[in-house]
Legacy VTK file of the C-alpha trace (Angstrom):
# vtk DataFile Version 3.0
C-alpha trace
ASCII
DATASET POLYDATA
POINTS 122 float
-8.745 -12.253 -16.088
-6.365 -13.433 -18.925
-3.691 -16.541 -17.330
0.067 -14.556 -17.228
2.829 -15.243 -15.053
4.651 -11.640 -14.174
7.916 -11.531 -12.934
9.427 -9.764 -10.308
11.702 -7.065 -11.143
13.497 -5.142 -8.390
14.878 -1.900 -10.616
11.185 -1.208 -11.176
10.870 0.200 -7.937
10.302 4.159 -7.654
9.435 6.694 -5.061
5.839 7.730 -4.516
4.505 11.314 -3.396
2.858 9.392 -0.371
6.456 8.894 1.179
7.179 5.282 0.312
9.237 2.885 -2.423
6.438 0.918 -4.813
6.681 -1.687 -6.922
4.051 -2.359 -9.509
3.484 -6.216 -9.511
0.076 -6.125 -11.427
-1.491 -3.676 -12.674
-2.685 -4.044 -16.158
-5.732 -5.556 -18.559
-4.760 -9.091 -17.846
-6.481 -8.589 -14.506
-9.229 -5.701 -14.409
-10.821 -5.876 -11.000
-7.344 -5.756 -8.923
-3.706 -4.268 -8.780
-0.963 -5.524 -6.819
1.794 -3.405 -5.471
5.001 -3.897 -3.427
5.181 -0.973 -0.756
8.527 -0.605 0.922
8.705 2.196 3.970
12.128 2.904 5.386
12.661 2.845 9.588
11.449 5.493 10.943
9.366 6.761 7.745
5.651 7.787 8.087
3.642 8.258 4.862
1.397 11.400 4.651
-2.399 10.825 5.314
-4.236 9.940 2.158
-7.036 7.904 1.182
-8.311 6.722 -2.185
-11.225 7.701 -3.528
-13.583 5.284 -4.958
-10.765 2.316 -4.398
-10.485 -0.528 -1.046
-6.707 -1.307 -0.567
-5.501 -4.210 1.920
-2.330 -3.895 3.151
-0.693 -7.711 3.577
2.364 -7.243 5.791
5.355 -9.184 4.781
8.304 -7.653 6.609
9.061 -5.497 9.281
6.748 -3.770 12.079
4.384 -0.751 11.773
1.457 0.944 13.087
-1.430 1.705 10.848
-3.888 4.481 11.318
-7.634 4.205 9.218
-9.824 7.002 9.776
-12.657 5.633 12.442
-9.862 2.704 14.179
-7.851 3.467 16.506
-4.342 3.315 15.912
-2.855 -0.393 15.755
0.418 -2.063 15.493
0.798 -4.449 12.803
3.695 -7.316 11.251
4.220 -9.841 9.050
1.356 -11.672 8.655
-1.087 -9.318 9.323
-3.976 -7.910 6.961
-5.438 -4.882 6.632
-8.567 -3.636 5.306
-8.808 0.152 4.244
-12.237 0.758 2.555
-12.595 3.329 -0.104
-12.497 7.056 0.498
-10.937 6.449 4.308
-8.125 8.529 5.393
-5.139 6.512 6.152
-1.170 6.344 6.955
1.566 3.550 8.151
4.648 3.973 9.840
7.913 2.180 10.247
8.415 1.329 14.086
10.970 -1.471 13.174
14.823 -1.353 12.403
14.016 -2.462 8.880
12.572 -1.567 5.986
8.530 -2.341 6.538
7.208 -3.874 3.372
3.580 -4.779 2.221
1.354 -5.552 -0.708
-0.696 -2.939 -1.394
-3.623 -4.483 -3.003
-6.276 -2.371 -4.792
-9.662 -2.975 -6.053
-10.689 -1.334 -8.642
-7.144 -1.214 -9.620
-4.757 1.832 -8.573
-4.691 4.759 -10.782
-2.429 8.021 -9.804
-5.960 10.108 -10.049
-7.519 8.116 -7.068
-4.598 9.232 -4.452
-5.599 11.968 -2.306
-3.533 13.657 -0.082
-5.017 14.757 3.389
-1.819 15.451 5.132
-2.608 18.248 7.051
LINES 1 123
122 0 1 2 3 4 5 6 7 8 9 10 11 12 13 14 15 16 17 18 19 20 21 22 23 24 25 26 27 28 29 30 31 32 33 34 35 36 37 38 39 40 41 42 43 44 45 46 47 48 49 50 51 52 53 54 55 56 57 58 59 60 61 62 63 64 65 66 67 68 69 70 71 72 73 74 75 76 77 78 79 80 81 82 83 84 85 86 87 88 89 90 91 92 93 94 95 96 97 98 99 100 101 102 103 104 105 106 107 108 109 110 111 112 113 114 115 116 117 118 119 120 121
């Protein structure tokens, strides 16, 4: 990991195919083993099953309320505060029960890559 300091820029956000705003906090050479993302899900918004092959992701809730489904848990309500732990390969979604926008770090290890999102919606 190389020391950097990354700043936090809000008009880098952008729509993803899996139904939810992301912003790319870290995801680059100065640290290999992990990417960091800002996920932002509107109220009411579910994203589509997916999973990621060959990648865990934990989900750190910062704002808002959800429910998370991981393939083999039952289904579980989650807020700020809360961490989740999706292992590689495990077919996933969140949704917005709040009145506000529900928004988590997405953190990935190996780092994300476009090619590792599948989607499973049905």
């Amino acid at each position: 990991m190389k020391a950097a300091i990354k700043t936090y820029n809000a008009e880098q956000e952008y729509y993803f195919a899996e139904g939810c705003y992301i912003n790319e906090l870290s995801n680059s050479i100065d640290d290999p083993h992990v990417s960091i993302a800002r996920a932002r899900l509107a109220p009411g918004k579910t994203t589509r099953w997916h999973y990621l092959k060959g990648t865990g992701e934990r989900y750190v809730i910062q704002e808002g309320f959800g429910v998370v489904e991981i393939q083999g848990l039952p289904e579980k309500g989650v807020n700020a505060g809360d961490v989740v732990l999706i292992p590689p390969g495990a077919r996933q979604r969140i949704c917005n029960t709040g009145a506000d926008d529900l928004v988590f770090l997405a953190i990935c290890s190996p780092p994300f890559t476009a090619d590792v999102y599948i989607d499973a919606d049905d």
